[in-house]
Structure formats: C-alpha cells, structure tokens
N, C-alpha and C positions, 0 to 999 in steps of 0.2 A: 504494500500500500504506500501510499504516498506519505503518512503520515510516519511510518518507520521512517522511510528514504529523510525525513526533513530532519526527525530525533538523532540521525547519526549525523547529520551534517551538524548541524549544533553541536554535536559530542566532540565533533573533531575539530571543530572552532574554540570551542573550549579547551578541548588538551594542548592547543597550538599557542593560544593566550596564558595558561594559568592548567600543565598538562595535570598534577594531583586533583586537582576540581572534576577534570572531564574523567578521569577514571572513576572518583570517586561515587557520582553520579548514576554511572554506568554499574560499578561492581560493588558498591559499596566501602566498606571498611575492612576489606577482605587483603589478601596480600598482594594483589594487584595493586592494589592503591600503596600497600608500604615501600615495594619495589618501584612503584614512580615516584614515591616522594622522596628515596634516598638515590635514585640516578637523578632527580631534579637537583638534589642538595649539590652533589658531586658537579653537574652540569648542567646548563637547562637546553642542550641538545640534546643528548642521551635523555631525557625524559620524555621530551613531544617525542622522539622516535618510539618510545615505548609506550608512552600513551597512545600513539592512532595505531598502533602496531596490537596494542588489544583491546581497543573498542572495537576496531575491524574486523577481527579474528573470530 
C-alpha cells in the first residue's frame, strides 16, 4: 500500500537526520537501536549506514 511505501520513507529520512530516532521508531528499544546509537557515538556515518540498512531489511 501506499501508506507503508510513505512510513518507510519517513523512517529513512529520519535515520538520515537523527539515524537512533529512525530505528528507534521502527524496532523499538530492542538492540537494533543500541547498535545504532553506539556506531552513531563512534561516527555519524557508520550509523545512517546502519540505520536504512535495517529499517530496509
């Protein structure tokens, strides 16, 4: 539907701006989200890489 298609563009615009939000969002408080917040700490490429690499997934 189209209404997916627009919720993952969002996700991915958020992991792009602020990537721990858009995971969070997505998977909750799960380890998805602790592994984006410590590759975002480390760097904030290696996180948006990681965040659209598992909202997409």
């Amino acid at each position: 539907m189209a209404d997916e298609g627009t919720a993952t563009c969002i996700d991915i615009l958020l992991a792009i701006i602020l990537p721990p939000l858009g995971v969070f969002l997505k998977f909750g408080c799960q380890v998805e989200f602790w592994i984006c917040l410590l590759l975002t700490i480390f760097g904030y490429l290696p996180g948006i890489i990681y965040a659209v690499y598992a909202i997409t997934k």
